[in-house]
Legacy VTK file of the C-alpha trace (Angstrom):
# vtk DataFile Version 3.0
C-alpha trace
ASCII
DATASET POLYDATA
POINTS 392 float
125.074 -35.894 42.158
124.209 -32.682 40.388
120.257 -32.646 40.918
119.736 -29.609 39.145
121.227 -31.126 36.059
118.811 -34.573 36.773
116.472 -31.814 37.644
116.851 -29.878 34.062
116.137 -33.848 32.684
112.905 -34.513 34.499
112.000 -31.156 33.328
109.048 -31.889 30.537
107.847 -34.668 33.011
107.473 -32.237 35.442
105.712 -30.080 33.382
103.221 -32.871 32.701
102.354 -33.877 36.204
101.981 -29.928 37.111
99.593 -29.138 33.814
97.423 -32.839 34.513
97.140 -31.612 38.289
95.893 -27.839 37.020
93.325 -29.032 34.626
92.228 -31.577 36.865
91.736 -28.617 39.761
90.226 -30.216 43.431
89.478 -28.210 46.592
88.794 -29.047 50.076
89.871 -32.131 51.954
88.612 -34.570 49.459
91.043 -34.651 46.215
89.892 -37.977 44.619
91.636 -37.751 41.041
94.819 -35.504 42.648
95.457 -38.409 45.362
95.155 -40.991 42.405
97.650 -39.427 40.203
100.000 -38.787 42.743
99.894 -42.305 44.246
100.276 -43.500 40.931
103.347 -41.973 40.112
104.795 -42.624 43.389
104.604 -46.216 42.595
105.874 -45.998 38.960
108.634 -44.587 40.735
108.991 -47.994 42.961
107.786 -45.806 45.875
105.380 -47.667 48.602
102.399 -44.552 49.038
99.762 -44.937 51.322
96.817 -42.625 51.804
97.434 -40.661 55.548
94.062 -39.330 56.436
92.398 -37.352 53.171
96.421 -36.774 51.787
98.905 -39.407 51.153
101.955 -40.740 52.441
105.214 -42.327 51.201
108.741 -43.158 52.580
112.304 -44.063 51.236
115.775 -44.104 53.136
117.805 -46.132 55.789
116.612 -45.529 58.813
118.235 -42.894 60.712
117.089 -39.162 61.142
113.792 -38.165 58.997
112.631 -35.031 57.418
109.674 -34.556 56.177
109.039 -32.659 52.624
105.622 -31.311 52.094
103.546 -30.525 49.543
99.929 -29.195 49.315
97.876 -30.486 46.418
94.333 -28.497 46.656
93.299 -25.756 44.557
90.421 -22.558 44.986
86.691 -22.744 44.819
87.036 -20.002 41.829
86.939 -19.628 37.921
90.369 -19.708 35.371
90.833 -16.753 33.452
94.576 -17.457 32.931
94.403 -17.869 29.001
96.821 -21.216 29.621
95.779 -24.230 27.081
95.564 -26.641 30.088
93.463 -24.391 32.443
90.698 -26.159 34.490
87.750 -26.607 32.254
85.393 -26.360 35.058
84.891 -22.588 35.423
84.271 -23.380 39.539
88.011 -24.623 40.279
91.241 -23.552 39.610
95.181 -23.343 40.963
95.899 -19.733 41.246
97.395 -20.505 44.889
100.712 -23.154 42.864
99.946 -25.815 44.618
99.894 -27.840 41.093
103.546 -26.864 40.980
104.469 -28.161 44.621
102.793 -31.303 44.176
104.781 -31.737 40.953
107.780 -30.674 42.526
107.668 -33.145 44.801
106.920 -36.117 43.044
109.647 -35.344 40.622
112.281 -34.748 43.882
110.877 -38.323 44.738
111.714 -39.921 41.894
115.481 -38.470 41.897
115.483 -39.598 46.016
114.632 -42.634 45.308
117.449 -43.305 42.363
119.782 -42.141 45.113
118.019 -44.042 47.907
120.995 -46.342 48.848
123.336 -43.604 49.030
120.784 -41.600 51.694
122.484 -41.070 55.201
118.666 -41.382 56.646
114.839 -41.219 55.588
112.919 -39.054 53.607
109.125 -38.418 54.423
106.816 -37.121 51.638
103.550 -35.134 52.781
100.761 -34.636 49.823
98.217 -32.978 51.960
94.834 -31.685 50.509
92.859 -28.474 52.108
95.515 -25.772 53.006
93.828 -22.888 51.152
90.532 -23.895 53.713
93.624 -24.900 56.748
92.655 -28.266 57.401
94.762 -30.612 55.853
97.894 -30.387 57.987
95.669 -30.571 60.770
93.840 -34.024 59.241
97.361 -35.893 58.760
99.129 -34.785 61.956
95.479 -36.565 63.191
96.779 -39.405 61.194
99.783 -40.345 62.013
101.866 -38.197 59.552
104.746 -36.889 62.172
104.801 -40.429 63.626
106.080 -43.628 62.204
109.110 -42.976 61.723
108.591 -39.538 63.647
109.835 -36.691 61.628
113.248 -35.065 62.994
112.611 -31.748 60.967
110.509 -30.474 58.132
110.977 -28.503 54.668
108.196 -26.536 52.090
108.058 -24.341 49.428
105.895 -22.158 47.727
105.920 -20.620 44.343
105.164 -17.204 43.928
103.600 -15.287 40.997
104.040 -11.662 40.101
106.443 -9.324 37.917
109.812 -10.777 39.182
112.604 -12.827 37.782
112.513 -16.953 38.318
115.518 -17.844 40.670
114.847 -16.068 43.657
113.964 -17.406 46.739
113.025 -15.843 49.857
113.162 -16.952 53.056
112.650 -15.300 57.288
115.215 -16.976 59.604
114.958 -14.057 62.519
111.125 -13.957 62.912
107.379 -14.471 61.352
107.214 -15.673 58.041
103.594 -15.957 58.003
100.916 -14.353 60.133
98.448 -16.693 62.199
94.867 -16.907 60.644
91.829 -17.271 63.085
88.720 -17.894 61.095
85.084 -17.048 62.673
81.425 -16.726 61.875
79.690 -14.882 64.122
75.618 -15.952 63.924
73.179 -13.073 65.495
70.527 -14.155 66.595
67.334 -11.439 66.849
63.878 -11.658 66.926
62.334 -11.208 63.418
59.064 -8.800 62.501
57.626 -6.956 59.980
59.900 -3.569 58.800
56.849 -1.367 59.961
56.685 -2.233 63.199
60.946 -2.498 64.554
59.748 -2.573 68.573
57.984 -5.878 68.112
61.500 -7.459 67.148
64.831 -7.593 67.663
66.981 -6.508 64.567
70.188 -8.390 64.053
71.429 -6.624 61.034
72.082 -3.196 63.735
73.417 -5.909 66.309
75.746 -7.195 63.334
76.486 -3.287 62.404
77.546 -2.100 66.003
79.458 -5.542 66.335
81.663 -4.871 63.126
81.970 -1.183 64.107
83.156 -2.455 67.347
85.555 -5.589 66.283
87.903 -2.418 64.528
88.631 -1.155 67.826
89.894 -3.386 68.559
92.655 -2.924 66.419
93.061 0.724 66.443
92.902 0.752 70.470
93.531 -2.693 72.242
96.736 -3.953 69.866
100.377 -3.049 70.481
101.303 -0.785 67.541
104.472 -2.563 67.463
103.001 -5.325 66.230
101.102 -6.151 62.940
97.501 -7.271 63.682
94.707 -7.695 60.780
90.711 -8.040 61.500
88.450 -8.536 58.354
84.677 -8.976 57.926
84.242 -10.344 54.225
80.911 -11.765 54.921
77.755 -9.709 56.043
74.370 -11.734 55.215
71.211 -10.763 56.316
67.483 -10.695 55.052
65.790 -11.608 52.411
63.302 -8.796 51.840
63.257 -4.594 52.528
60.231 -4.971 54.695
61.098 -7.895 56.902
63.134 -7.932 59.928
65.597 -11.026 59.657
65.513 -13.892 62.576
69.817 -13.791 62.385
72.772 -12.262 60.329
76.144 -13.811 59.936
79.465 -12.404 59.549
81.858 -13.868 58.968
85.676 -12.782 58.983
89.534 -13.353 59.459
91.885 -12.287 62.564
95.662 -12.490 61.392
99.021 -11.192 63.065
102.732 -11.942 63.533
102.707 -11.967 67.444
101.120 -15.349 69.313
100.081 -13.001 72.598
97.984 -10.687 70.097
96.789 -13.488 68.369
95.358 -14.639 72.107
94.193 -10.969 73.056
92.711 -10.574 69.478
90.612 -14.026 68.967
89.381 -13.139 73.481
88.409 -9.983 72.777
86.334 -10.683 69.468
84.382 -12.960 71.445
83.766 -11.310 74.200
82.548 -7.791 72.162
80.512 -9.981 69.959
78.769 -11.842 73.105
78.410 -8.310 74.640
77.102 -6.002 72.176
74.823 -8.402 71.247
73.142 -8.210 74.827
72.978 -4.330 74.685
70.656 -4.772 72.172
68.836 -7.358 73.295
70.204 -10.241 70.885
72.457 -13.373 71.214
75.352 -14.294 69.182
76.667 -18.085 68.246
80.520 -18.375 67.144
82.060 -20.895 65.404
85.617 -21.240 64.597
86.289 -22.254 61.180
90.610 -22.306 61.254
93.069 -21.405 64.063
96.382 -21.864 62.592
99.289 -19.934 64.298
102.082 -17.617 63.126
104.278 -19.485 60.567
107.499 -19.125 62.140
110.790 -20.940 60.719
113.052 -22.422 62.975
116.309 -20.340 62.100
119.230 -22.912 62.320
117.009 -25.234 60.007
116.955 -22.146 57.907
120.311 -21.558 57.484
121.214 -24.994 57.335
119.065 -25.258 53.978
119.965 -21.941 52.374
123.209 -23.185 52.904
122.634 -26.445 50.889
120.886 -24.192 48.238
123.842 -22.100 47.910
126.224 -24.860 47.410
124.073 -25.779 44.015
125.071 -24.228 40.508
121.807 -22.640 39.426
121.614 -19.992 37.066
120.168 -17.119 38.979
119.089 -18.550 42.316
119.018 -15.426 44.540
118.506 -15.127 48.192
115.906 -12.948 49.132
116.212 -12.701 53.247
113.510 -10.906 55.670
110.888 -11.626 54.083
107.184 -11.714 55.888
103.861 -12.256 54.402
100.220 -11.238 55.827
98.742 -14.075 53.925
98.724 -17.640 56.456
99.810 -20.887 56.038
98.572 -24.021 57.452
102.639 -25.529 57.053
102.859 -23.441 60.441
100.896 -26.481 62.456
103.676 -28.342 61.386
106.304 -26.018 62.458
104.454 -26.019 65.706
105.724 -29.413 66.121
109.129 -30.124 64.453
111.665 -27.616 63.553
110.434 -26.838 59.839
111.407 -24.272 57.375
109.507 -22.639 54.596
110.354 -20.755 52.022
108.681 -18.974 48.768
110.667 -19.023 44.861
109.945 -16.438 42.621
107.913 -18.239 39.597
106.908 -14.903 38.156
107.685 -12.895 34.627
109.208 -9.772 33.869
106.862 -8.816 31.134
103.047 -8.596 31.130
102.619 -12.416 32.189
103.669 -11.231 35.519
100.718 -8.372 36.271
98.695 -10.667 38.467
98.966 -11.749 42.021
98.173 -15.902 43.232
94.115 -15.753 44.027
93.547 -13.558 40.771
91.823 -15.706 37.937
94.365 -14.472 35.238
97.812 -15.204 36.958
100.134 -17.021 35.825
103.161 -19.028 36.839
106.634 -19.565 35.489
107.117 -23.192 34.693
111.057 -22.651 34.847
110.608 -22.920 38.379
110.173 -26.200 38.211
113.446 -27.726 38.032
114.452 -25.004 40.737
112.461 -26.558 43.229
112.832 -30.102 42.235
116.420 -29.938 42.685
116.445 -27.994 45.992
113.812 -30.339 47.775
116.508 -32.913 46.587
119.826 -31.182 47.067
118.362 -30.256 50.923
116.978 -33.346 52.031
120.422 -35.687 51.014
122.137 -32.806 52.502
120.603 -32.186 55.458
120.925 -36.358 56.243
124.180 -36.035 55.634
124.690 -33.687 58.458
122.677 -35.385 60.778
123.320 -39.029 60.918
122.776 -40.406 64.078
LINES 1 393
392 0 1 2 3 4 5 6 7 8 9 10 11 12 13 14 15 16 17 18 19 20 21 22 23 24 25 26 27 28 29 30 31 32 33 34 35 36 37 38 39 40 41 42 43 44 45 46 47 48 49 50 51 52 53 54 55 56 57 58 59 60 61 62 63 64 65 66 67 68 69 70 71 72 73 74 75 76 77 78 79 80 81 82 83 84 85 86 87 88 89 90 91 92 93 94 95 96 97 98 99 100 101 102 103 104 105 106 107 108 109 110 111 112 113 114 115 116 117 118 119 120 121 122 123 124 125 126 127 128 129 130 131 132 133 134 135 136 137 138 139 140 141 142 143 144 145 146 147 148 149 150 151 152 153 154 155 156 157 158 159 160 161 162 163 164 165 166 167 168 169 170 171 172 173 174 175 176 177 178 179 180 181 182 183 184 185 186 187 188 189 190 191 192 193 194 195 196 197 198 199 200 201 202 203 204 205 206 207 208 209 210 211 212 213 214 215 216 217 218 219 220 221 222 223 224 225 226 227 228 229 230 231 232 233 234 235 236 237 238 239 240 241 242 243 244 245 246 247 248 249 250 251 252 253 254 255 256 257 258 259 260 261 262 263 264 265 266 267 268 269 270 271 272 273 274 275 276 277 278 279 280 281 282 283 284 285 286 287 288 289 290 291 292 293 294 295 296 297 298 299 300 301 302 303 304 305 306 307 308 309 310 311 312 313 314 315 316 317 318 319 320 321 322 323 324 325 326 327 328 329 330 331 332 333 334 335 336 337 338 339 340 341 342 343 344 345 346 347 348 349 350 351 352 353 354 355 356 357 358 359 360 361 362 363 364 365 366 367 368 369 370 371 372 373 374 375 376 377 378 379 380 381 382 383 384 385 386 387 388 389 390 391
């Protein structure tokens, strides 16, 4: 079958389920009217869905070897500045990440799957998950059962990408890290608070919290192999609520992200122990939390090749392999890979002209809806090949 053609038909529908998922922008792990669409549609398209933990769930096939497609579906707590007719009326929500477009994708690869479900050499698995951008929805469906029943075999994403580049390419990492890990902390000082005029009576957690992010950057510039690419942020300092009091506690919180899984280790150690220890010098306390540990996204290579492969074979105006590529940003698809061999990979859904000036996360970008068919028919065109190949 030529499922870029079928692909090219499905196009407007597409189009539809992406622009109803954008205006209708959810965030977190709970996506109430996302998950209701999308199980809807699933069963228009004769499709069985089920909810699997806060995402959903559906199969189609005969038996056999099972890969698992997956989509995220959740969008940023943030306002839409894009200009678009259909942007989220809510001014506190809004896809600038694409996930509207890979939940779209997907349901529209579905539908073609399923027209071609008797002639599948195995079984496809479809993953809606909610709560990447906040890297707990993976996570909350591997808890439920997601990889099991019929265990997955191997697994496949995408990920449109915004920016000043042509539709049609798509870039992929088969050697190495795709994406770097993300470790997410808060860091809670605790001090003794007192009035400003008189500092001895108390113990002032806004200088612990200074001399603790002065310290954390070390760690960087002296305790990391240069060799490797390591990234510590602070984008959270709170403390205080007036100039003459001394604050009980501060709170920073922050991000530690790299390629390598033994700097990853060192890095998330170390932070802990110079928090816990600078804290003492100056006669505080610290409590940390965790809020994500996701590791390095790393793509199993033969999958890789197997699928750029399958996306070569297709006649599509344009489609461009972009190889090497590596992204500081994270990924919560790498708790999959963790598990099965996966592959992910990002297509350009960008514009040449002045469409194209923003990056994803910026409240004016905007994304290429010629994408869509792209990805629609390579979700399809990888998953009948991929069966093919590996019947058991």
């Amino acid at each position: 079958m030529d499922f870029y053609k079928r692909a090219l038909e499905l196009k407007d529908e597409t189009v539809a389920d992406r622009r109803y998922i954008h205006q209708n922008a959810e965030t977190g792990l709970e996506l109430p009217k996302t998950k209701a669409y999308v199980m809807d549609k699933l069963k228009e398209y004769g499709l069985d869905p089920v909810e699997c933990g806060e995402g959903v769930t559906a199969t189609l096939g005969n038996g056999g070897r099972v890969l698992l497609l997956r989509a995220d579906m959740d969008g940023l707590p943030m306002p839409e500045e894009s200009g678009e007719a259909f942007a989220c009326p809510t001014g506190k929500t809004a896809h600038t990440c694409g996930h509207d477009f890979h939940a779209a994708m997907l349901l529209s690869a579905a539908r073609i799957l399923k027209e071609q479900e008797s002639k599948l050499k195995g079984t496809v698995k479809f993953m809606f998950q909610p709560a990447e951008e906040t890297f707990q929805g993976s996570k909350n469906m591997i808890e439920h059962g997601i990889l099991e029943n019929p265990k997955v075999d191997a697994a496949l994403a995408y990920h449109v990408s915004p920016g000043k580049m042509p539709v049609g390419l798509f870039m992929y990492n088969d050697k190495g890290t795709m994406m770097y890990s993300v470790d997410g902390f808060k860091i809670t000082v605790k001090g003794k608070g007192s009035h400003g005029a008189y500092p001895h009576a108390g113990v002032d957690p806004i200088n612990i919290g200074v001399h603790i992010h002065l310290a954390l950057q070390e760690l960087i510039a002296r305790e990391t192999d240069p060799a490797h690419a390591c990234v510590l942020t602070i984008g959270q300092f709170k403390a205080g609520e007036a100039a003459n009091i001394i604050p009980e506690t501060a709170v920073l919180q922050g991000t530690i992200r790299t390629n390598n899984t033994k700097e990853r280790e060192l890095l998330v150690r170390r932070m802990k122990e110079v928090a816990e220890k600078t804290a003492d010098v100056y006669n505080g306390s610290v409590e940390i939390k965790m809020i994500s540990e996701v590791p390095p996204l790393i793509c199993n290579p033969a999958l890789t090749d197997e699928m750029i492969g399958y996306m070569k074979e297709m006649d599509i105006p344009g489609l461009t392999p972009v190889p090497d590529v590596s992204a500081s940003a994270s990924e919560d698809f790498a708790v999959i890979a963790e598990k099965v061999p996966s592959t992910f990979m990002y297509l350009s859904a960008g514009y040449t002209d002045e469409r194209g000036t923003y990056p994803a996360h910026n409240p004016k970008v905007q994304f290429n809806e010629d994408v869509c068919p792209i990805g629609v028919a390579c979700l399809a065109q990888c998953a009948v090949k991929w069966l093919e190949s590996h019947q058991e």
